[in-house]
N, C-alpha and C positions, 0 to 999 in steps of 0.2 A: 415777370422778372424785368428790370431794369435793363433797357440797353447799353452796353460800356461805353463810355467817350470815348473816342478815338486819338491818342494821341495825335498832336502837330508835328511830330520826329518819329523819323524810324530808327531805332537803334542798331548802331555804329556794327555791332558783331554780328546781329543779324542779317544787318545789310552785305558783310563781308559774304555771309554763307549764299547768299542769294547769289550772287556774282561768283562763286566756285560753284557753284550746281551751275550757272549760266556758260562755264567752262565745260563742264561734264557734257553740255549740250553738244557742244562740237565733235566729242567723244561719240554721243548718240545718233550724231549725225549722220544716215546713211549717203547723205550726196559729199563726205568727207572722204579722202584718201583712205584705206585702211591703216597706212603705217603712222600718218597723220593723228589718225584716230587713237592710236596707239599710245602716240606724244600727248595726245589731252589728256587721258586716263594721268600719265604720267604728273604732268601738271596740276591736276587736281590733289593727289599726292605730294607731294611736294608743297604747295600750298598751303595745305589743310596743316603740314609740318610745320610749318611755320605759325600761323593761325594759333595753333595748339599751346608753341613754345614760350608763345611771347603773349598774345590778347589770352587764350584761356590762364596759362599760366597769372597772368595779372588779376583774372577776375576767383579764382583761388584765393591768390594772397588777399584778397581783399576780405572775401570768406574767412579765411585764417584767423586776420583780425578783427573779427566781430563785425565789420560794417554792414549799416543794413539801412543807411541812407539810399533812397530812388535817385537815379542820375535824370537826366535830362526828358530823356525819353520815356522815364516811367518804370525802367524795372532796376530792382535790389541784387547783390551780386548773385544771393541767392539762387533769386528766380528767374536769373540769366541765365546762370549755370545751368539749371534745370532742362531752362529751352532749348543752350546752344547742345547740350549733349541726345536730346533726342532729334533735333537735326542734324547734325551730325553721323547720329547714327543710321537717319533714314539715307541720309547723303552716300554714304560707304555702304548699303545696299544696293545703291543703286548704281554705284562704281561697278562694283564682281557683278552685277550683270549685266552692265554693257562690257566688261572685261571677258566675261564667257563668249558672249556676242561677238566680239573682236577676233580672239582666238580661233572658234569657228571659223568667223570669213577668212582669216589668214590662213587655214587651213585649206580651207577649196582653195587657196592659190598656191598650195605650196608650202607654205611657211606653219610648220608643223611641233605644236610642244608635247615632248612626249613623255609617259609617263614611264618610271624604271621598270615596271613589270612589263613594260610592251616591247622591250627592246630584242632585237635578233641576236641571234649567237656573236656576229660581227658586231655588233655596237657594245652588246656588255663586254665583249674583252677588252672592248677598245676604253670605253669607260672605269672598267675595273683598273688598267694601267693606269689612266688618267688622275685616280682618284690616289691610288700609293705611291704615283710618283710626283706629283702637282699640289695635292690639296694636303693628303695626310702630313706631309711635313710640316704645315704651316699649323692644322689644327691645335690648339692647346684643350684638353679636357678639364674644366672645373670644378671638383669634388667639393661640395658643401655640408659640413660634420665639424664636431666640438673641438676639431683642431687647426681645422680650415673655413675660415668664415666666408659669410657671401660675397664673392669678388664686386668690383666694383662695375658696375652693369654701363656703356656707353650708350649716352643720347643717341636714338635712331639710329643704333646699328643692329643688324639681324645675329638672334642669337638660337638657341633649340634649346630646350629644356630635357632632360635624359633621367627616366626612373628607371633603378636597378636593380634585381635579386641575386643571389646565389643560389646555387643548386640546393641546397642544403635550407635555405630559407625557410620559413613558415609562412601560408600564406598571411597570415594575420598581422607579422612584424614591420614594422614601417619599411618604405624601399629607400632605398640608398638615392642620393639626389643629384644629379651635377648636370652645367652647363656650357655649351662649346657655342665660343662665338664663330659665324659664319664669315669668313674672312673678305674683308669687302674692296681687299686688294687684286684678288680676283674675280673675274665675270663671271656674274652671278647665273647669267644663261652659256650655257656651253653646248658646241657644236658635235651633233654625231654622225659616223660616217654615213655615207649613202649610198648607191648602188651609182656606178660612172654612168654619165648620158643623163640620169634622173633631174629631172627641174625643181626635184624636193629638197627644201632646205628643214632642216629636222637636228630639236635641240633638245637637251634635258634641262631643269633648274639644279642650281649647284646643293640648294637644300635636300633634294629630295635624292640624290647620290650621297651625300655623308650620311643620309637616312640608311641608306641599305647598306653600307660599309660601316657602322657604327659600332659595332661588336671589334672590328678593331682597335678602339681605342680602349676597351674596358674588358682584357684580359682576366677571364674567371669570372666573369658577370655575366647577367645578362640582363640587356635592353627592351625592355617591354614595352615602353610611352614614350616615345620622341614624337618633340610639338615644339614648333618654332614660337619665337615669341619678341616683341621689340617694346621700347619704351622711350616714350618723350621726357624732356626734361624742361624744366625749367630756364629758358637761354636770355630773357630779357638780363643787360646789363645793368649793373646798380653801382654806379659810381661815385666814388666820394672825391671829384674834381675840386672843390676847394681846398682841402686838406692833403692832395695831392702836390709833391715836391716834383714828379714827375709823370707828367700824362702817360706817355708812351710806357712806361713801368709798370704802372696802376692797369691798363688797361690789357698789357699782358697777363698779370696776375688773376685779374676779372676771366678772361677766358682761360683761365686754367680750371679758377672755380664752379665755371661750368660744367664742369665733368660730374659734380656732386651739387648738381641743382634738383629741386624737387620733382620727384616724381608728378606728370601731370598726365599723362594716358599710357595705359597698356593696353595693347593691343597682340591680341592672342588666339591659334589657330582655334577652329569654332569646336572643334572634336578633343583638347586638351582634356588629359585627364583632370578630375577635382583634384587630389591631391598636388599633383605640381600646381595650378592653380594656387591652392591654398598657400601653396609656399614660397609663390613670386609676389602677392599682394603684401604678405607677411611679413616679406625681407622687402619691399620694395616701398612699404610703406601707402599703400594705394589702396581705396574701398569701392571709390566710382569711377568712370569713363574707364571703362575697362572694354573694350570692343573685341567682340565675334569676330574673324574674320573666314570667308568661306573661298578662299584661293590662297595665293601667292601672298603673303605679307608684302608691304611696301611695294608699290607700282612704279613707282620713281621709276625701276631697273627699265621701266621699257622704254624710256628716251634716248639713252646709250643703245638701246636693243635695236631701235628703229632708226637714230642717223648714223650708224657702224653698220649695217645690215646690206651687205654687196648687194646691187641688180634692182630690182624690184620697181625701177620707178616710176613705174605705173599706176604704182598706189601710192605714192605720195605725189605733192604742189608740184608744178611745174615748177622747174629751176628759172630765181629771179636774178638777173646779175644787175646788178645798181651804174649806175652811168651815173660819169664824171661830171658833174656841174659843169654846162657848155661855155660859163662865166669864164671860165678858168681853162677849157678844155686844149685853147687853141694861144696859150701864154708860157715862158719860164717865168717870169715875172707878174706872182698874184699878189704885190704891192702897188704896181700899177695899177692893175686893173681896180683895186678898192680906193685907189685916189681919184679915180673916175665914178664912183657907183658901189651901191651895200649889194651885196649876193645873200640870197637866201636860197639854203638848202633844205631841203627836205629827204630824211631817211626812213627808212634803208633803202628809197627809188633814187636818191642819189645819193654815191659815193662820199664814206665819213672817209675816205683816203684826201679830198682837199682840206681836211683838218691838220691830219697830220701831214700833210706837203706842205701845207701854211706854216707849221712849227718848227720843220724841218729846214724849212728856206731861212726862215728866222735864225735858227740855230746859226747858220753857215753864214748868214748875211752881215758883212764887215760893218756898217752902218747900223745894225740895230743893239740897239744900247742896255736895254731892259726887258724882260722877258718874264711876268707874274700870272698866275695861274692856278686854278681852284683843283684839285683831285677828290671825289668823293668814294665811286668804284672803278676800277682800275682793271684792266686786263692782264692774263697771263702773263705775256709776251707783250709789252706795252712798249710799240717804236714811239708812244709819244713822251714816255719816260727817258727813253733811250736820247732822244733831241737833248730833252731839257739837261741831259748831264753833259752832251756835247757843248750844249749851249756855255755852262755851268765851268768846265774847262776850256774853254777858248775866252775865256777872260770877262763874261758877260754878267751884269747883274740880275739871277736869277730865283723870285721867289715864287716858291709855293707854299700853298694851303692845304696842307692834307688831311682831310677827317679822317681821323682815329677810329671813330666811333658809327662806322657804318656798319649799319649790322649784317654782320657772316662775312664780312671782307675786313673783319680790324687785323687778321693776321700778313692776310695780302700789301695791306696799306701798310702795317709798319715795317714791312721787307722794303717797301720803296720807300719809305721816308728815309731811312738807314743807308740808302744804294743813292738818294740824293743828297744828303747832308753827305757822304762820304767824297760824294765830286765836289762839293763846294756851293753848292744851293743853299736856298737862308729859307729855311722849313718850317712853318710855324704850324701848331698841331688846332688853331683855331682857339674861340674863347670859351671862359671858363661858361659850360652848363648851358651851348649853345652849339647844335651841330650845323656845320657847315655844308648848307648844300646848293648854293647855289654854283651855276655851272659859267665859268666867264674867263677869258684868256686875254692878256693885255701885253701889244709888243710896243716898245716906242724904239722910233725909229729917225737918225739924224741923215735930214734931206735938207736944197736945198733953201727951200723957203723958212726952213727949221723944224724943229721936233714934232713930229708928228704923232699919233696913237691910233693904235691898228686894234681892234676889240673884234672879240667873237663871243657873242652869248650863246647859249641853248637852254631846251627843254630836256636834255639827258644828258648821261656822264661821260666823260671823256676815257669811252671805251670802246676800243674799232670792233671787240665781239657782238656786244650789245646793240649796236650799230646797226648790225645787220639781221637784226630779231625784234625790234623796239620800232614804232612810229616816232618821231622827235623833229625838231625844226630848229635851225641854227643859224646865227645871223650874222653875215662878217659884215663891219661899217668900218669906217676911218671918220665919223662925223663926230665933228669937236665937241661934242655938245655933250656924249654917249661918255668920251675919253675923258673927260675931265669928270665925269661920275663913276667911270670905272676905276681912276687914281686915287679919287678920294675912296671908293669902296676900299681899295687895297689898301690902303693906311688907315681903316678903321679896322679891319680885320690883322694886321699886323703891326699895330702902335700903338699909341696915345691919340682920341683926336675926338673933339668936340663933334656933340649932333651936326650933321651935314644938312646943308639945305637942297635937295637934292632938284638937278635943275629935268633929268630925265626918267632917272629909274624911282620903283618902289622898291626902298629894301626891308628886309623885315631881319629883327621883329620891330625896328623905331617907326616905320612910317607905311609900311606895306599895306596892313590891316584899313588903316586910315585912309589912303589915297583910292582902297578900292573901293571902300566906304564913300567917299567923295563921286566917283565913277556912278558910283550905281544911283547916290540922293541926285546927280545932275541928270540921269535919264528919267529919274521920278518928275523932275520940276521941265523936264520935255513933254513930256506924255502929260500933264496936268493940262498945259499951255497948248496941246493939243501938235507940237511938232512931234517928228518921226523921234521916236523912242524904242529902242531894244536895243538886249543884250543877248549876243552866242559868246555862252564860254566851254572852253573845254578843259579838260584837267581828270585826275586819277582819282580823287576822293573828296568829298564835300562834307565835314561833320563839325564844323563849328557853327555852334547855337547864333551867336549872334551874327555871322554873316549870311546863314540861313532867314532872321528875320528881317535883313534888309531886304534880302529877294522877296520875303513876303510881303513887306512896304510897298517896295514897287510894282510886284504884279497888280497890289489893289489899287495901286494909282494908275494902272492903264498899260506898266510896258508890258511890252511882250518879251517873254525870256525862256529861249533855248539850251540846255543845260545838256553836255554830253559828257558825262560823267562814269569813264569805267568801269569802277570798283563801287566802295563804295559811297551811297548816297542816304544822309538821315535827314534830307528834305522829303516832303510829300507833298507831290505833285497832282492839280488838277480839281483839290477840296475847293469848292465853293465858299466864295465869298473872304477866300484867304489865298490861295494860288491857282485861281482859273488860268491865269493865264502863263504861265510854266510848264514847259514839255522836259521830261526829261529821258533820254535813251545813253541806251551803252549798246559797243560795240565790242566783240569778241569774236575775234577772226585768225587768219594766219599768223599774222605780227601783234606782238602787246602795244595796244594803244598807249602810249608815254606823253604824247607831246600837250604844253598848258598852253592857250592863246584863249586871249579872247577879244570880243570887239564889241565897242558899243557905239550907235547910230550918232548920237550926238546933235541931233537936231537934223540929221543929215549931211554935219559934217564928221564923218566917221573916222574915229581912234582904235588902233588894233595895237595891243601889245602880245609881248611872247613871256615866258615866267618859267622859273623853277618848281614854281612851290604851287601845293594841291592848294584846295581852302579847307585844310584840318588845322586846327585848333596849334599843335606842334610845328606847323608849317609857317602861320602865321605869329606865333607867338616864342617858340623855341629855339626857332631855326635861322640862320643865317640866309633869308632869300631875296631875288631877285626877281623882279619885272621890269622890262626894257620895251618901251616901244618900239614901234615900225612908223616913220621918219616917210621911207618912201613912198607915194603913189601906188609905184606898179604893184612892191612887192606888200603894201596893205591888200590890194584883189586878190594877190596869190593865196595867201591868208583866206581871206575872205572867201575866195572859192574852197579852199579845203575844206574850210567852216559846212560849207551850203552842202560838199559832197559829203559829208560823212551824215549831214541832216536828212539827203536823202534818201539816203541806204536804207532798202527795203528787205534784203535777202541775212545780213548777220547783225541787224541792231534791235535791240528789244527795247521795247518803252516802258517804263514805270509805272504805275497805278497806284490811282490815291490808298490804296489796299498795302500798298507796300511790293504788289509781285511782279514780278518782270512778263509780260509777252510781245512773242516779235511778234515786229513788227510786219504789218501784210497789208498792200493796198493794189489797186486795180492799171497800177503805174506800167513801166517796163521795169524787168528787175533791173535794180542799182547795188552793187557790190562795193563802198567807198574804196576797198582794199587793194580789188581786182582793177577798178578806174583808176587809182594813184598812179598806179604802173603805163598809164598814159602822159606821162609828165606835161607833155604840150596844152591838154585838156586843161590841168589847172593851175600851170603858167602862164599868169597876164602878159597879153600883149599890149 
């Protein structure tokens, strides 16, 4: 038999699932926190929710309508389908058992889930109160029969399926059917009492108490088969933005229609009867990716479980508190200080609080004139919101950029776009059929040699939660060069305005793709000529074809190229005679790697920029992004060393195989933790 050619691409979805089982890792990791351990499980879920909603749901509809064209990498929606569901499925096995695993070890410390039969006299009373006076009020029972149709079932919320007889029944006549959603207004794990002095913390889950209080709701019946059960939907937005009289409307509407999006997995406890079975797929419209599950549906709940969980902190990370960028530490005044010099920060080991002190000063500052500003996702409690409307009433010319269209936050964004156009902000929701994501804040400022501009880029969004859970890198300058690219950005994102000749940045989608293209042919025509040639870049996702085979151009011309790449990657690394020389590793650790940089040697005289945007296909071609250089010296090394520390990390970076599969990485070094080093700031700040 014929050996198979190997494809040149690893494909996009499988590369995704590779990188959520390389999550699970941390889960399985015994040298990991347990509560830690907890949060992975969590994440992995959560994830895969998404994954589910938006890529599988996509590769569906493709199915739907008949496509059976091969994408890039070789496979038909089909035979994607096919793959991604039994990876998946093996992935979620291997979840509930390192979730069994987990529960265990939280057990020998204490942290105990217990089942309703095991409970003491004291705990079911206490529970049985809990449950008629707490829960049963909220419950709604929903009977499904020729006069009550099947309600409408919500995306990823837990609900239990309920078969039911009468005394009088036969067994042969069908049972009776209906469904009670698990109310996910309240905690889903709840607390029972424990004996005073004991160091046991000891819970029930909320499902498995409506379980034994369930004859409550279905007076003269009785409950024979209750089985949880939950469903994903369909949540990729479809928007019809040109024929749009109003974004922000259309896009409300779009998420309403969410609620009645395609059924795209059920997932259903592994002991479900067949008949309720038979009559979730039947009303729900669903024949495959129907998932077993052999525990707790949805694990999400253990991330609230694990950072609300009093005491214990011996099983989770030591507490990291972020230090105030020393630039600024010892000033009222961080105008001055950036008319003297660019500050580069690094998060979450320094404080996203000198962002918002930067915006805040702005806000208050009698001398600053204009204040523009990108929003993508946006925090709770946003004091950078709060500025800009201060700003916005004290008489300042204040615009922002708000994407609409960030997905699972369009409801958040247009609460603030609403709370800024109401103080006086000039809010523009971005352009038609292009999401806005690069990350850039512009103050100009009347001093007094004249008007100045005060610019802050980043590799993340202007959100102090995210801040401190996210790696990212942010750049304040006042260098003229930077300001007159950030003005004309902002008047091409809010006006009329001819192609820019852009004298610093790459923006995309006009020129972004092209300049790195350029970047990467000038280290090729290095490496030819025999001077120093390479590139480290870093960034979350690498999946567009053609800038994949410019890295293949240049590895065979000689450079050598570093690729640190998160998520995911549908290059392959390492094939002979096409990319020997390309390493590529990810890293998955305490903090989500976010930040984009990268640097190329340049003959020796080395160029490092910072970026928004991954190298996916959408990124460079869909989206509104950004690359900005680093101008300075010192702060190109800072860079540069971050680059070299995360290359060296031995202990959480896996490497990639021409094979397509991740293994960590192990060599006879001293261990390197880049995550654990970060936390040394002086280490990989140049002096």
């Amino acid at each position: 038999m014929s050996k198979q050619i190997m494809s040149h691409y690893v494909n996009r979805d499988l590369s995704w699932i590779e990188f959520n089982r390389r999550v699970l890792r941390e889960a399985q990791d015994a040298t990991t926190p347990l509560l830690e351990r907890a949060k992975f499980l969590a994440i992995v879920s959560s994830n895969l929710d998404e994954f589910i909603s938006v890529r599988g749901a996509g590769v569906q509809s493709q199915m739907k309508a008949g496509l059976t064209k091969k994408d890039f990498t070789g496979y038909t929606p089909v035979g994607l389908w096919k793959r991604l569901i039994k990876r998946n499925s093996q992935m979620v096995t291997e979840q509930y058992r390192t979730f069994r695993e987990v529960v265990r070890g939280m057990a020998k410390e204490g942290i105990v889930f217990r089942s309703v039969d095991e409970l003491n006299a004291t705990q079911t009373t206490a529970m049985e109160r809990y449950f008629h006076d707490i829960i049963f009020p909220v419950l709604t029972p929903m009977a499904v029969d020729q006069s009550r149709p099947f309600p409408l079932v919500h995306t990823k919320e837990l609900y239990m399926s309920v078969l039911l007889r009468k005394e009088e029944d036969a067994p042969e006549e069908e049972p009776y059917f209906a469904i009670i959603q698990i109310p996910s207004i309240l905690p889903r794990h709840i607390p029972l009492p424990v004996r005073s002095g004991t160091k046991r913390t000891e819970f029930v889950l909320m499902e498995d108490l409506i379980e034994k209080y369930i004859d409550t709701l279905f007076k003269g019946y009785t409950p024979y088969a209750v089985h949880p059960f939950r469903i994903t939907r369909n949540s990729d937005l479809t928007l019809n933005e040109e024929g749009a009289e109003d974004l922000l409307e259309e896009i409300e509407k779009e998420i309403r229609r969410r609620r009645w999006g395609m059924t795209v997995r059920l997932e259903v406890d592994k002991d479900i009867d067949p008949y309720a079975l038979a009559v979730l797929k039947d009303e729900l419209e669903i024949s495959d990716n129907i998932v077993e599950i052999d525990g707790p549906l949805d694990l999400s709940f253990l991330m609230k479980f694990a950072v609300t969980l009093p005491n214990y902190e011996n099983l989770r990370y030591e507490r990291m508190e972020p230090v105030y960028p020393r630039e600024f530490d010892e000033t009222d005044d961080m105008f001055e200080v950036l008319r003297e010099r660019d500050v580069l920060m690094y998060h979450p080991y320094e404080s996203f609080e000198a962002v918002t002190d930067f915006l805040v000063q702005s806000a208050y500052d009698p001398e600053v004139l204009a204040i523009k500003m990108t929003l993508y996702r946006v925090s709770g409690q946003s004091e950078l919101v709060q500025a800009l409307v201060k700003a916005a009433e004290s008489g300042k010319q204040v615009t922002v950029v708000v994407e609409l269209k960030a997905r699972f936050d369009e409801e958040r964004n247009i609460a603030w776009a609403r709370q800024l156009e109401k103080a006086g902000c000039h809010v523009v929701y971005g352009l038609i059929g292009l999401k806005t994501h690069a990350k850039i804040l512009l103050v100009v400022r009347r001093e007094l040699d004249g008007l100045r501009r005060y610019v802050h880029v980043g590799t993340g969004n202007y959100n102090d939660s995210t801040a401190k859970l996210y790696t990212d890198i942010g750049l304040f300058t006042s260098h003229p060069v930077i300001g007159e690219d950030a003005s004309a950005l902002f008047n091409e994102m809010t006006g009329y305005s001819s192609p820019y000749d852009w004298r610093a940045f790459g923006v995309a989608p006009t020129s972004l793709k092209d300049k790195l293209f350029a970047l990467i042919d000038r280290e090729k025509e290095h490496a030819i000529a025999g001077r120093p040639a390479r590139i480290i870049a870093k960034m979350n996702s690498l999946s567009n074809q053609e800038m994949i085979d410019k890295l293949y151009s240049a590895s065979q011309a000689g450079v050598k190229i570093d690729l640190i790449v998160r998520g995911v990657c549908c290059l392959r690394p390492g094939v002979e005679g096409l990319s020997d020389n390309i390493r590529v590793i990810s890293i998955v650790d305490r903090y989500l790697e976010h930040s984009r940089m990268t640097l190329f040697a340049n003959g020796g005289d080395e160029e490092v920029y910072l970026s928004s945007a991954d190298w996916m296909t959408r990124n460079l071609n869909r989206r509104i992004e950004l690359m900005c250089p680093v101008f300075d010296g010192y702060l190109r090394r800072t860079v540069r060393n971050i680059l070299f520390m995360n290359l060296e990390d031995n202990v959480k970076a896996h490497e990639l195989q021409s094979t397509g599969v991740y293994q960590r990485v192990t060599n006879e070094l001293a261990p390197m933790r880049s995550q654990f080093e970060a936390k040394r700031i002086s280490r990989w700040k140049s002096h």
